[in-house]
C-alpha positions in Angstrom: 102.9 92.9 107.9 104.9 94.5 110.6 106.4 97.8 110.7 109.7 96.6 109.7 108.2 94.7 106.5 106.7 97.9 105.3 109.7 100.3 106.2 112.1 96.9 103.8 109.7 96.9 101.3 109.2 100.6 100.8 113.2 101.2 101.1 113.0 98.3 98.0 110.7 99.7 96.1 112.6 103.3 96.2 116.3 101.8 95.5 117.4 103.3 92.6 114.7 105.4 91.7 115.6 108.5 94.2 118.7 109.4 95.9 119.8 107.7 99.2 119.5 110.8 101.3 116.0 111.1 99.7 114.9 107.6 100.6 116.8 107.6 104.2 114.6 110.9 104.3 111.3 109.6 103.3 111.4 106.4 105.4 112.3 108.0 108.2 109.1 110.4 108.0 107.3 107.1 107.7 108.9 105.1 110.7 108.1 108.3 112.4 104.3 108.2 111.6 103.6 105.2 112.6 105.5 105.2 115.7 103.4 108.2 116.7 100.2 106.4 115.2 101.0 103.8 117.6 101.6 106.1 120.9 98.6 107.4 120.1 96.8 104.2 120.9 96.0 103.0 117.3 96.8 99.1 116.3 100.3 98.9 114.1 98.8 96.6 111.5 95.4 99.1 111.3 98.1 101.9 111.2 99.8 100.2 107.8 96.5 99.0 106.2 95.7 102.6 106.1 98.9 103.5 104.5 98.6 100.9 101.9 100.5 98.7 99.8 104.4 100.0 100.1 105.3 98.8 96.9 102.2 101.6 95.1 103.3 104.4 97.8 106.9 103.8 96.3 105.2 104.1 92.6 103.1 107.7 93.5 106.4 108.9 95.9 108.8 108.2 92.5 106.0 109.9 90.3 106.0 112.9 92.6 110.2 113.1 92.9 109.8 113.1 88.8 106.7 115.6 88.3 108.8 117.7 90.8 111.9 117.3 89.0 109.9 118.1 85.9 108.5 121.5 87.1 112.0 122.5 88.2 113.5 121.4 85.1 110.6 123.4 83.2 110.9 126.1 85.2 114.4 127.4 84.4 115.7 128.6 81.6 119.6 128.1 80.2 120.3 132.6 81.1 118.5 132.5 84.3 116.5 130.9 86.9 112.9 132.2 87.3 112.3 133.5 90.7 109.3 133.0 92.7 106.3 135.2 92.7 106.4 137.3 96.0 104.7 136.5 98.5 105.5 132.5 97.4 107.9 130.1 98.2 110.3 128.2 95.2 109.7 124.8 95.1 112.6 123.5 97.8 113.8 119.5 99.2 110.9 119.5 101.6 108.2 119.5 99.0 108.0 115.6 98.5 107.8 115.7 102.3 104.9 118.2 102.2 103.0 115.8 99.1 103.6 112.5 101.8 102.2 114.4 104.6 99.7 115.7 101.8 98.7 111.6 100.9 98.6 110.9 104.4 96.3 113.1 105.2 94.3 112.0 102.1 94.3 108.4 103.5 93.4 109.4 106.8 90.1 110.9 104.9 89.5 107.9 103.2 89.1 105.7 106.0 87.0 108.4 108.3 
């Protein structure tokens, strides 16, 4: 599989399930990656077996997107929105950014 494939399928996978900034979004952090992976010296097809099967990184990105959705949805009442504990920050747009760098850092421990 090259890069390409991965980037289609994963932009398949996610069609429908999250906005269209959101996927642009989230494939772009991924083209980034491995990009960078491969400056770095590492082989493109080693740097995609790492990251897995696109179509189940679609599946845990989605679940993710929801649980997030969930927990914002939960989190707010019909008066007013609950604020944030000081010294914390409210859930925002980059958290499904932080869990995919959080999984890819999971995946890089995996394979170590």
């Amino acid at each position: 599989m090259t890069r390409e494939d991965f980037i289609r399928q994963l932009r398949l996978s996610l069609q429908g399930r999250l906005p269209v900034e959101k996927i642009e979004e989230i494939l772009s952090w991924y083209e980034e990656y491995i990009l960078i992976q491969v400056r770095k010296g590492n082989d493109e097809a080693e740097v995609l077996s790492q990251l897995g099967e696109p179509r189940l990184l679609a599946v845990s990105i989605i679940a993710a997107a929801e649980a997030e959705d969930r927990k914002k949805t939960d989190g707010e009442t019909s008066e007013t929105k609950k604020q944030a504990p000081e010294g914390t920050e409210a859930c925002n747009e980059g958290s499904i950014m932080n869990l995919l760098r959080s999984i890819i850092n999971k995946i890089r421990g995996y394979y170590k």
